[in-house]
C-alpha positions as CSV (number, residue, x, y, z in Angstrom):
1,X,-43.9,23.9,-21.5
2,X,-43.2,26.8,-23.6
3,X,-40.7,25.6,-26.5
4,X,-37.8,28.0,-28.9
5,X,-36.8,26.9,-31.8
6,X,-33.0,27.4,-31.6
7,X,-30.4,27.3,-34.4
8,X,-27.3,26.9,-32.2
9,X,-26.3,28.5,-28.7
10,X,-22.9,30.0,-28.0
11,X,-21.7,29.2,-24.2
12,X,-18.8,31.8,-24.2
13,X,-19.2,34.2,-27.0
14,X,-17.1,37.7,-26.8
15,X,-18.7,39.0,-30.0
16,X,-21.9,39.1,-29.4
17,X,-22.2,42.4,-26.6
18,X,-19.8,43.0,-24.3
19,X,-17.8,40.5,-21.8
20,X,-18.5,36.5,-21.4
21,X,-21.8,35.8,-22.5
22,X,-24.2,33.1,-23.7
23,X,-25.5,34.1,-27.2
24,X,-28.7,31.9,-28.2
25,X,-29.4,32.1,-31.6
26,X,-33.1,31.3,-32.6
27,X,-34.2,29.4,-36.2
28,X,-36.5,31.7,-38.3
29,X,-36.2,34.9,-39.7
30,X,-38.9,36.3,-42.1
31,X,-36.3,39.4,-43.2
32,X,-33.8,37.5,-44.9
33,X,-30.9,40.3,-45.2
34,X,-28.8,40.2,-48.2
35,X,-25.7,39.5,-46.2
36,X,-26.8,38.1,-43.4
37,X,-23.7,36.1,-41.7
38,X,-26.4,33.6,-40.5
39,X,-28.4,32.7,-43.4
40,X,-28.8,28.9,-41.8
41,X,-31.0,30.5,-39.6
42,X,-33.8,31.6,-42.3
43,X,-36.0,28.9,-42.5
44,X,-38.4,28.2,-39.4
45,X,-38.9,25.2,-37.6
46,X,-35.7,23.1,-38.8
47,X,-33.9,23.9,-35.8
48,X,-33.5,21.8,-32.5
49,X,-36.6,22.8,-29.9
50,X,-35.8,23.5,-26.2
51,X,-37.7,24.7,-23.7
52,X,-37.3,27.9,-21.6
53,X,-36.2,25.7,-18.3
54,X,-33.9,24.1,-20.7
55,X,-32.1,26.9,-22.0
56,X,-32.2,28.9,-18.5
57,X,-30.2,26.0,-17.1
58,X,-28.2,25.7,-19.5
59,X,-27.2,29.6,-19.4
60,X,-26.8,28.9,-15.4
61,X,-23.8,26.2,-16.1
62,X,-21.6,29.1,-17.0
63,X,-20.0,30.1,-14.4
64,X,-18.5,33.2,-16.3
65,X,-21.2,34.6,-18.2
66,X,-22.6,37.7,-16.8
67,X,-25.0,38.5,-20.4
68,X,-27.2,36.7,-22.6
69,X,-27.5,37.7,-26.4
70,X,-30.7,37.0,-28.1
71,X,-29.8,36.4,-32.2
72,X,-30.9,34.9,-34.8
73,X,-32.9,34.3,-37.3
74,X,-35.5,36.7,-35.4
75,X,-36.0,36.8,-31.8
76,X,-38.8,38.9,-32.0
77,X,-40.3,36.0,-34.3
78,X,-40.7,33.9,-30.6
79,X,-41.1,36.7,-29.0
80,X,-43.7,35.0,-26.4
81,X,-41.3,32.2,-24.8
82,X,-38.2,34.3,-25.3
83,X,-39.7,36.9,-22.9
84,X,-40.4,33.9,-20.4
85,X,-36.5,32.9,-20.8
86,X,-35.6,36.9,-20.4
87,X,-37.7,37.5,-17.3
88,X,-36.0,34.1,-15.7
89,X,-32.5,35.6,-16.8
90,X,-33.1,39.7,-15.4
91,X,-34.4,38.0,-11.9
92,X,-31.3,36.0,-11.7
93,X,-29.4,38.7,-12.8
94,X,-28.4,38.5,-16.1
95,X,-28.1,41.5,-18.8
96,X,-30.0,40.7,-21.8
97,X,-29.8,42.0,-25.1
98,X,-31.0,40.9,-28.2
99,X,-30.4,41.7,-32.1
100,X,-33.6,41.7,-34.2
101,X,-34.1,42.9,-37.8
102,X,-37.1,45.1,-36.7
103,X,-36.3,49.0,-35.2
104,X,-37.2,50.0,-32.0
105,X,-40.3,51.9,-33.2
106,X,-41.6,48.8,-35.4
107,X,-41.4,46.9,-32.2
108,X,-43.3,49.3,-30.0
109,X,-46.1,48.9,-32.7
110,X,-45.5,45.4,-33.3
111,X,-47.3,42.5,-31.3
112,X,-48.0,42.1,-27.5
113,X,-45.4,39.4,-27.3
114,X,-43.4,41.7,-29.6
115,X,-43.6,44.8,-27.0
116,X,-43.5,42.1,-24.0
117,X,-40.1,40.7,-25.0
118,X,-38.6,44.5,-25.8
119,X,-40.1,45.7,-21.7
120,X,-37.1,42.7,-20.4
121,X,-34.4,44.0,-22.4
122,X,-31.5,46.0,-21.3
123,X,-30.3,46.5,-24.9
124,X,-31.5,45.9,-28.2
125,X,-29.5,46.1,-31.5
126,X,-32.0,47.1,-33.6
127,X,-32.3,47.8,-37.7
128,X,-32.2,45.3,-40.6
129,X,-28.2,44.5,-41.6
130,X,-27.7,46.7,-44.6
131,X,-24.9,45.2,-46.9
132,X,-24.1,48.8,-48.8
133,X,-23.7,50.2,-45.1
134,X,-21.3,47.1,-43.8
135,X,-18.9,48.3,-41.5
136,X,-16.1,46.1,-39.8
137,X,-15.1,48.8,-37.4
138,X,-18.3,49.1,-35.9
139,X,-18.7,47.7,-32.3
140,X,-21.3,44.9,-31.9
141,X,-23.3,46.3,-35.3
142,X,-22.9,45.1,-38.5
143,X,-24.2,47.8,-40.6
144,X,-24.4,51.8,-39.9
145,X,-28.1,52.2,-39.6
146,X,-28.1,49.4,-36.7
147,X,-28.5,51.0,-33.0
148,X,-27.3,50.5,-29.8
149,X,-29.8,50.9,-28.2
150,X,-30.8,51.6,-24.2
151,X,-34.4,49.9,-24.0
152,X,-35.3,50.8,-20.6
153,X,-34.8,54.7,-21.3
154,X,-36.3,54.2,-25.0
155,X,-39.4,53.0,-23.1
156,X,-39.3,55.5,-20.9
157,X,-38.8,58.4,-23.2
158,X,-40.8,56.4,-25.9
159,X,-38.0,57.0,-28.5
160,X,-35.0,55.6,-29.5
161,X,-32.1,56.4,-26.9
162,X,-28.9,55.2,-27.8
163,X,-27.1,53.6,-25.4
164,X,-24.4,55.1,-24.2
165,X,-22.3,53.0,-21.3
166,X,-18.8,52.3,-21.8
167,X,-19.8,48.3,-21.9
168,X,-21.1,48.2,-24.6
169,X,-20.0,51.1,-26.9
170,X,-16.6,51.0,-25.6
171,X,-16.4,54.5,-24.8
172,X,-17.8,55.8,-28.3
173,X,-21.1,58.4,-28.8
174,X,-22.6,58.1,-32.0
């Protein structure tokens, strides 16, 4: 059974994308961000291991949450059983999302379990967090050179496309 490494899981986070969601937060990140408001989550393998049945279900016992947020550390560093947990989630009809420290086009080059995980997303928050380009008014970014991005037109276009639905940018283009 196909095992993440998880630093902590929020069952009802509002901060992490739009509405009541379930924000899983995997251990490991290679990028290390000056800044980073999750720095606990550097260092691989030191979190608590679940598998993907395990985290599904426990995704399912909220009644209320209509998202899922993949965080970190790195997502896209377990990219292979994080796209099993994503494809669960879409077919039970959950958007997914996901931060990473990568952009969208790094990822398109990346790995096959790198481009696997981006093809389940509905958005992806892309870009490394930038501490010169902090910004507390932005909406579900941290920095200015993140995205908010649409994956399914990115793909589709095979470029960036912001996202641009009132859900998650609240009404604001960029």
């Amino acid at each position: 059974m196909e095992t993440v490494n998880i630093a902590g899981i929020m069952d009802d986070s509002i901060v992490d994308g739009p509405g009541i969601r379930v924000a899983i937060f995997v251990q490991g990140c290679p990028r290390r961000c000056e800044g980073c408001h999750n720095p606990e989550s550097h260092p691989f393998g030191t979190g608590t291991d679940m598998t993907v049945d395990e985290l599904f279900e426990r995704v399912r016992r909220n009644p209320l949450a209509r998202g899922v947020t993949l965080s970190g550390g790195e997502p896209f560093s377990q990219a292979g059983p994080l796209t099993a947990l994503a494809k669960r989630l879409k077919a039970a009809g959950y958007e997914v999302a996901s931060y990473t420290g990568y952009t969208f086009e790094q990822l398109c080059a990346g790995t096959d379990d790198q481009r696997a995980l981006l093809g389940t997303l509905d958005v992806l928050v892309d870009g490394e967090f930038v501490l010169a380009k902090r910004n507390l008014d932005l909406r579900f970014r941290g920095s200015e050179n993140q995205r908010i991005l649409d994956v399914p037109k990115s793909l589709a276009a095979g470029a960036a496309v912001w996202y641009d639905g009132e859900r998650w940018t609240g009404g604001k283009t960029f």
